[in-house]
C-alpha positions, 0 to 999 in steps of 0.5 A: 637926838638928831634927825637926820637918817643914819646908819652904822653897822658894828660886828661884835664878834663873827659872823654877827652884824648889827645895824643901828639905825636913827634919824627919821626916815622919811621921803623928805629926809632922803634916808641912806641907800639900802644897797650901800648897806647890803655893800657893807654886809657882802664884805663882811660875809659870811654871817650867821645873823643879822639885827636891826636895832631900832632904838633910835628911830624918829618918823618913818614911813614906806622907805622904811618898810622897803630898806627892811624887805632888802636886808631880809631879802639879803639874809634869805639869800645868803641864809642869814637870821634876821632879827629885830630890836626896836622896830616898829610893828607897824614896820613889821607888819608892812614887811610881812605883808611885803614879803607874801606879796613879793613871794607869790608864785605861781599855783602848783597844778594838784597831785593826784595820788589816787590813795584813799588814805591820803586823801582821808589824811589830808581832808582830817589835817585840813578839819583839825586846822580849822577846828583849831583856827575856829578856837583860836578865833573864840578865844580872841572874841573872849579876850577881846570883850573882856578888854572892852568891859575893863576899859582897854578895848576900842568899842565905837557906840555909835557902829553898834547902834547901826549894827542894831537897826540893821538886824532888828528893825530893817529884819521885821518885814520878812520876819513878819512875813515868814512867822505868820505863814510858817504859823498859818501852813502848821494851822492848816496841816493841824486842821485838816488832821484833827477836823477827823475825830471833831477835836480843832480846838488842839490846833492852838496848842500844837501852833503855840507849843510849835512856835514858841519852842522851836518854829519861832526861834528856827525861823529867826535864826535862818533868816538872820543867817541867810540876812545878816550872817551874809551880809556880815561875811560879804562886808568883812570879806570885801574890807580883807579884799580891799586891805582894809583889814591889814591897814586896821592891824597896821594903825594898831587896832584889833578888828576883833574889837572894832568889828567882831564884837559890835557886831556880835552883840547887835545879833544876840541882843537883837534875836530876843526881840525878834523872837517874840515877835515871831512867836506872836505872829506865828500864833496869829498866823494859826488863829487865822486858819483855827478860827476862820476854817473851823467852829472854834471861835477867836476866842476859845483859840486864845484861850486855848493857847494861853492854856497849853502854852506857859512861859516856860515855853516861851523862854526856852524858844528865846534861849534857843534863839539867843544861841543862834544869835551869836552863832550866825554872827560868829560864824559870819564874822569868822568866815569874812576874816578868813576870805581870800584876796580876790571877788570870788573869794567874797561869793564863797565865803558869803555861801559858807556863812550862810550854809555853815550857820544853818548846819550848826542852828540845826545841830545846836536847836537838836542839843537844846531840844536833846537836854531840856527833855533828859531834865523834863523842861 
């Protein structure tokens, strides 16, 4: 096959036209000009569709993409289909983004109808969309991490590794400090109230039951949601800014794959470990005040604890923590890919990320709580 850039246009029968291209179409090739061929298609109107049949095709880069974005443009303009065969997607993709950019047009001041329903229909279409969207997103995530365990997905080892360290070792000065003060402030109320009827040894077992049920995890998962959550949304939201999303897709890598999942899987794994933590220093955090403020001895505390609070407790606080793990980093993740082209696009997915995390932590700890007590655990 020949190298050189060349075009032939055929029409099979009426108002339908093909364009064989071949040859590599490069800067240093100096490809035909695109509006010899819209010359061509002008005599031949009008036509109903348009194919570009790639199959030859060598090298090609932006030259390319433009010649494509003026043959669509011909065929928006004379109302003419255009179809491909062959094209590269890369192409394809380019020509899309070519064609937002190129279609841009100025904002369109908002209509107020001053109608109640309207105004409920339009905010339960915009819910059902991103409801959509969101399972739509899900289940990108599930296909995507069956690719990567069968072998066929693109999983860097090494970004997951850094993903861990920023989630798990550089979170444990605030996770320590927040545990042993959520732990300490429960102590103190608990103190206060039981010192009444002469029963603080209790105390232990309000702080251990508290902590490693619900507080412990609960803490964990706003932290990590006000820290990693944001910082997920704010760096995914300023590589979409950047384009560097679209020059991902463009080379042919999934970002669900090369940052989705890493990044999932570094927060999940990582929120078992800093959930125990937190129990521990939340307990410690009470012994602090149980044992210092009242008769109760370190000693009794500890046994006390050890006493009213079994693993099973434990367990069902690192559970619930786990959830909130890949909760937080969906829910980043989702909203950085979902940002907009601009620098206040990234601020506002960023308090999204961290808001929308939070509600549904909340909402998913009521669910938890809600069915561990219909099954008496």
């Amino acid at each position: 096959m020949s190298d050189t850039p060349v075009v032939k246009m055929e029409r099979p029968r009426s108002r339908q036209a093909i364009i064989h291209i071949s040859g590599s179409w490069t800067m240093e090739k100096s490809p035909p000009d695109p509006s010899q061929v819209i010359s061509r298609l002008e005599r031949v109107l009008p036509v109903e569709n348009v194919t570009i049949d790639a199959k030859s095709l060598g090298r090609w880069d932006t030259l390319f993409v433009l010649f494509l974005f003026k043959i669509k443009r011909f065929c928006m303009e004379h109302g003419a289909t255009l179809t491909f065969e062959s094209v590269p997607k890369g192409a394809i993709h380019l020509l899309d983004l070519a064609a937002k950019k190129g279609g841009q047009k100025e904002p369109k001041r908002r209509e107020d109808h001053g109608s109640t329903f309207w105004s409920i229909g339009t905010a339960a279409t915009r819910i059902g969309s991103s409801i959509k969207d969101f399972h739509a997103f899900l289940g990108r995530i599930v296909i995507s991490f069956l690719n990567i365990l069968s072998g066929r997905g693109r999983f860097r080892f090494g970004d997951f590794l850094i993903y861990l360290q920023n989630a798990g070792a550089m979170a444990l000065p605030i996770v320590s400090l927040v545990s042993f003060l959520v732990g300490l402030i429960l102590a103190f109320v608990a103190t206060v109230q039981l010192k009444m009827f002469g029963a603080q040894i209790f105390v232990a077992d309000l702080v251990g039951i508290a902590m490693a049920r619900d507080m412990g995890a609960m803490m964990v998962g706003i932290l990590m949601a006000g820290r990693t959550g944001a910082t997920y949304a704010a760096q995914i939201g300023t590589m979409q800014v950047n384009e560097e999303i679209d020059a991902l897709r463009t080379l042919g890598i999934d970002p669900i794959e090369f940052l989705v999942i890493p990044r999932i899987l570094a927060l999940s794994f990582m929120m078992v470990p800093l959930c125990i933590y937190a129990d521990l220093l939340g307990i410690a955090g009470g012994a602090a005040v149980g044992a210092g403020f009242s008769d109760v001895t370190f000693l009794q505390y500890l046994y006390e604890t050890q006493k009213a609070v079994p693993l099973s407790h434990f367990f069902i606080g690192i559970g619930k923590c786990f959830i909130y793990g890949i909760i937080v980093s969906i829910v980043g993740c989702r909203k950085g890919l979902s940002c907009g082209r601009s620098a206040a696009a990234v601020g506002k997915v960023t308090t999204s990320a961290v808001v929308t995390a939070i509600v549904w932590i909340i909402v998913a700890c009521a669910i938890v709580t809600v069915i561990c007590y219909v099954y008496g655990v």
